[in-house]
C-alpha positions in Angstrom: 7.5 -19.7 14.1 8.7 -18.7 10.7 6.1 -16.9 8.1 6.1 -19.2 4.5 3.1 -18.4 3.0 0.6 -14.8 2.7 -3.0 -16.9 1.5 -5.1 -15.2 -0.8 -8.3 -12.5 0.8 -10.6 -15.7 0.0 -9.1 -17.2 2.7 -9.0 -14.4 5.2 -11.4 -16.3 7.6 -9.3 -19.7 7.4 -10.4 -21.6 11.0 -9.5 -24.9 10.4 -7.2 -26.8 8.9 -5.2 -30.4 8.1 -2.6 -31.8 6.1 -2.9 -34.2 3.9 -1.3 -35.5 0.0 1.1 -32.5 0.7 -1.2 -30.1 1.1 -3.6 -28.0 3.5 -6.9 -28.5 3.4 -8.9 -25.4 4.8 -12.1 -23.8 5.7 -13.5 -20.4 6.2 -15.6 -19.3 9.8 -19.2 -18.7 10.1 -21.3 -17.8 6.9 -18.2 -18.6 4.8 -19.8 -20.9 2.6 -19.4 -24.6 2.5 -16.4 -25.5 0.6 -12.9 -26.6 1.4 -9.9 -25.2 0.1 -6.8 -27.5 -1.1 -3.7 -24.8 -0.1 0.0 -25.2 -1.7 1.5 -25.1 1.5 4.4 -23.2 0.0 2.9 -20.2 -1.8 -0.3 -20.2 0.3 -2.2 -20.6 -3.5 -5.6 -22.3 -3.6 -4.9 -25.5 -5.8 -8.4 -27.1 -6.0 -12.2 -26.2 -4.2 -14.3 -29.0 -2.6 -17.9 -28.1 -2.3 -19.7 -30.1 0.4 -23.0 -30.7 -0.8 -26.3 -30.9 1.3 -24.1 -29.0 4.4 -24.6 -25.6 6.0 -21.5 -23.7 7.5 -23.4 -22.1 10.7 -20.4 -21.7 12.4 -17.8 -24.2 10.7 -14.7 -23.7 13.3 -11.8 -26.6 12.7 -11.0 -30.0 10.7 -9.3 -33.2 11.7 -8.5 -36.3 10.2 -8.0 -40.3 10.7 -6.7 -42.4 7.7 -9.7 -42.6 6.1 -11.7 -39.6 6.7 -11.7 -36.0 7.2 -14.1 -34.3 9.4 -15.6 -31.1 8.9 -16.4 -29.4 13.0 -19.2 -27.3 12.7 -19.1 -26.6 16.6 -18.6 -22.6 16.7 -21.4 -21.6 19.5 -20.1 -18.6 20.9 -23.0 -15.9 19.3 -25.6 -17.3 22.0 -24.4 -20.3 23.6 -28.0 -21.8 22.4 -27.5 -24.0 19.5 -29.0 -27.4 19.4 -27.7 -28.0 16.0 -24.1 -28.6 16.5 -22.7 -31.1 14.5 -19.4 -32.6 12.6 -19.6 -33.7 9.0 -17.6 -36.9 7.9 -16.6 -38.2 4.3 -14.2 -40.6 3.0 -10.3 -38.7 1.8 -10.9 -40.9 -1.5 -14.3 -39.2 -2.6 -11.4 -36.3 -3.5 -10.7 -36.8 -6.9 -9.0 -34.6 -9.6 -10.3 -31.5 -11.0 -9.7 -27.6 -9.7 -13.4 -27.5 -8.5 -14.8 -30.8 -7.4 -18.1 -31.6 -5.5 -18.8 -34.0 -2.4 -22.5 -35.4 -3.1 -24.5 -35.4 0.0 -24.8 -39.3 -0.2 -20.8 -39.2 0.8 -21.2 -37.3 3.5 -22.2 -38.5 7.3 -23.3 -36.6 10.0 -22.0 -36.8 14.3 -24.9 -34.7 15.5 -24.2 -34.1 19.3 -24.8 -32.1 22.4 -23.0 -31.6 26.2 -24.7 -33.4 28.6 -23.6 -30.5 31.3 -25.4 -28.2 28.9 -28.8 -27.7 30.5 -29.8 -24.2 30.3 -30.7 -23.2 26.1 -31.2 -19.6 26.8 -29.6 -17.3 24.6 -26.5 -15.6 26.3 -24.7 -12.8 25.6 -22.0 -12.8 23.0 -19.1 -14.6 24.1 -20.2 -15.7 27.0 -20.4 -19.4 27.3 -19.2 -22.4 28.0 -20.2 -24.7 25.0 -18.6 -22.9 22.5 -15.5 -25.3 20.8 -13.2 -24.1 18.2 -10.7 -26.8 18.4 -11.6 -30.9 17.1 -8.8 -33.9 16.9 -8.6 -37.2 15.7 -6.9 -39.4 18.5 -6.9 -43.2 19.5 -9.9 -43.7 17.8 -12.1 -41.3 18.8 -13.0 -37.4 18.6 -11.2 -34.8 20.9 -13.3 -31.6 21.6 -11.6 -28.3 23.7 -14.0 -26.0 24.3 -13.0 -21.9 24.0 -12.7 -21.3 27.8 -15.0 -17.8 27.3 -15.9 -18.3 31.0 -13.3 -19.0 33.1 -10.2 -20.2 32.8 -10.5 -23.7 32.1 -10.7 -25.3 28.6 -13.2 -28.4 28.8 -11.8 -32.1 27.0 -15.0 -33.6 25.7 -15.1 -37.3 23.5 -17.4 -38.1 20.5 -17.7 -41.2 18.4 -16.4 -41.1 15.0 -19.7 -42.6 13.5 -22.5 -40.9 12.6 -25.4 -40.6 14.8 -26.7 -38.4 17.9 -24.5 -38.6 21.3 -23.9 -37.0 24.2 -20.4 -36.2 24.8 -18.9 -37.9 27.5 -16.9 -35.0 29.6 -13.3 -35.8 30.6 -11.3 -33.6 32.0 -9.8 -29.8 31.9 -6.8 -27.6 31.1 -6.3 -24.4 32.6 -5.2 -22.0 29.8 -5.4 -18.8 31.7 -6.6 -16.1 29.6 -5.6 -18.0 26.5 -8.8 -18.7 24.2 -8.2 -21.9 22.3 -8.9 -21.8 18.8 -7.5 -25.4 17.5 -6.1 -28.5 17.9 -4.0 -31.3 16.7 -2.4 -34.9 17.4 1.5 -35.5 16.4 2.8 -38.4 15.5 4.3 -39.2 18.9 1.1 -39.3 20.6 1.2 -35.3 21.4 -1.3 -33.0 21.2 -1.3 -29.3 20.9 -3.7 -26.7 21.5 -3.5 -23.1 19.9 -5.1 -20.2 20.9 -4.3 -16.2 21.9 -5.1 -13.5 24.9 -8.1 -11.1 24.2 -6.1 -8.4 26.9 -2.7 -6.9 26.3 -0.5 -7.4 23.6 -3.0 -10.8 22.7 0.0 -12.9 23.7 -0.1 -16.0 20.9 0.1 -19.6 22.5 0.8 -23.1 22.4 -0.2 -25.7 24.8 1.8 -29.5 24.3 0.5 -32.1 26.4 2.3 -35.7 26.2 2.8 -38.5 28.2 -0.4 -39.1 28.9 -1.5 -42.6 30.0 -3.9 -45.1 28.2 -7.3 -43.4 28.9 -8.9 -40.3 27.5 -7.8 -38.3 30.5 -5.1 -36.6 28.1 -4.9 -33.6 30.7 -5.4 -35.2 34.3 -2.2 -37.8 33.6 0.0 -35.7 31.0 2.5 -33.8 31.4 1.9 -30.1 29.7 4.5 -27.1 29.0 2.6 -23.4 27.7 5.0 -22.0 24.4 4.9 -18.5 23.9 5.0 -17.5 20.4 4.4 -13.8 19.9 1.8 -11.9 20.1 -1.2 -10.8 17.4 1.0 -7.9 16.2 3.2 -10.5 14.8 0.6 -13.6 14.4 -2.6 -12.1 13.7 -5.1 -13.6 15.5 -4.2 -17.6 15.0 -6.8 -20.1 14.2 -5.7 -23.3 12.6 -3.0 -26.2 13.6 -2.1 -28.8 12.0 1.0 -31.4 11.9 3.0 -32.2 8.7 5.3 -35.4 10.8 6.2 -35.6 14.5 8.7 -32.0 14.0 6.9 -29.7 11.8 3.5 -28.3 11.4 1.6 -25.1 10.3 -0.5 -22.5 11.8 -3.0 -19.7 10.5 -4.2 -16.8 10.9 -8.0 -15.3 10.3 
């Protein structure tokens, strides 16, 4: 991976991210506010703020897209493991209109209220120590893809969600073993792969990328595809990465919080 861009201290929590028109749209982590950030993805400058209106950012942790809508993933869980709020925000990619600072109104904007149906115990944990905490959302086949960050364990959990709004269960599919990776994001390429992102918390905090392909026609993207771990540094070099997202089937961009 080659550096392009340093972003700006605003965006020194940046968790989640997509490209679209060009550019990267972004969002900060827990208690950053609830805007997103238009990025030139070749100086790293902020070109245009989107306030969300009506929304909370309680733990805002990754964005994803189809060709209509962007999704804002409000799933970050890892302070207790008890939340029974967690939620994804949709609106429409044509409510972004011109200006520098532009505003969503709450009428635009759906909400995919769900929970785990394994989740049965709402008893507050210690810090990062759970296994409902998900930092990593994608679009695929029409539907949403959840990875959960594997805090217990070594296995990353593959959950599915509608992409209306509403109040679901996730239906559970299957698992990756990531080691001691921590995922932190996830994306879909345009030849049907996905990737998953995510660093060690032990040694040198060995930075990682997970590609899965191949898979067959159900959701069972880890059970029938075929998956190769990348090695890409470490945090000394990466900083502690965050955000994914493709720009076509060869090229895409990470972050760093």
């Amino acid at each position: 991976i080659t550096a392009v861009a340093s972003l700006p201290i605003q965006l020194d929590e940046i968790s989640g991210m997509i490209y679209h028109n060009d550019k990267i749209y972004g969002h900060l982590d827990s208690g950053g506010g609830t805007s997103l950030y238009e990025i030139d993805p070749v100086n790293g400058t902020i070109t245009k703020t989107i306030i969300l209106s009506g929304t909370t950012n309680i733990d805002w942790e990754d964005m994803t897209q189809d060709a209509t809508h962007i999704y804002v993933c409000d799933t970050g869980n890892n302070i207790s493991g008890n939340r029974t709020d967690l939620k994804i925000y949709k609106f429409p990619k044509s409510a972004i209109v011109a200006g520098s600072v532009i505003t969503i109104a709450a009428s635009d904007i759906e909400v995919i209220h769900f929970a785990y149906p394994d989740q049965t115990n709402f008893a507050p944990q210690p810090v990062n120590s759970t296994s409902f905490d998900c930092e990593a959302v994608a679009y695929n086949r029409g539907k949403l893809h959840l990875i959960t960050k594997n805090w217990l364990g070594s296995d990353a959990v593959h959950y599915v969600l509608p992409t209306a709004s509403g109040t679901y269960l996730a239906e559970r599919y299957d698992s990756i073993n990531t080691g001691n990776v921590k995922i932190t994001g996830a994306d879909f390429g345009a030849f049907d792969e996905l990737i998953l992102i995510g660093y060690e918390l032990t040694g040198f905090a060995n930075s990682v990328l997970f590609l899965d392909y191949g898979f067959d026609g159900s959701y069972f993207y880890f059970n029938t595809g075929c998956k190769r771990r990348l090695n890409i540094g470490n945090a000394l070099n990466n900083g502690q990465v965050e955000g994914i997202c493709f720009v076509n089937a060869l090229k895409g961009y990470i972050s760093n919080e």
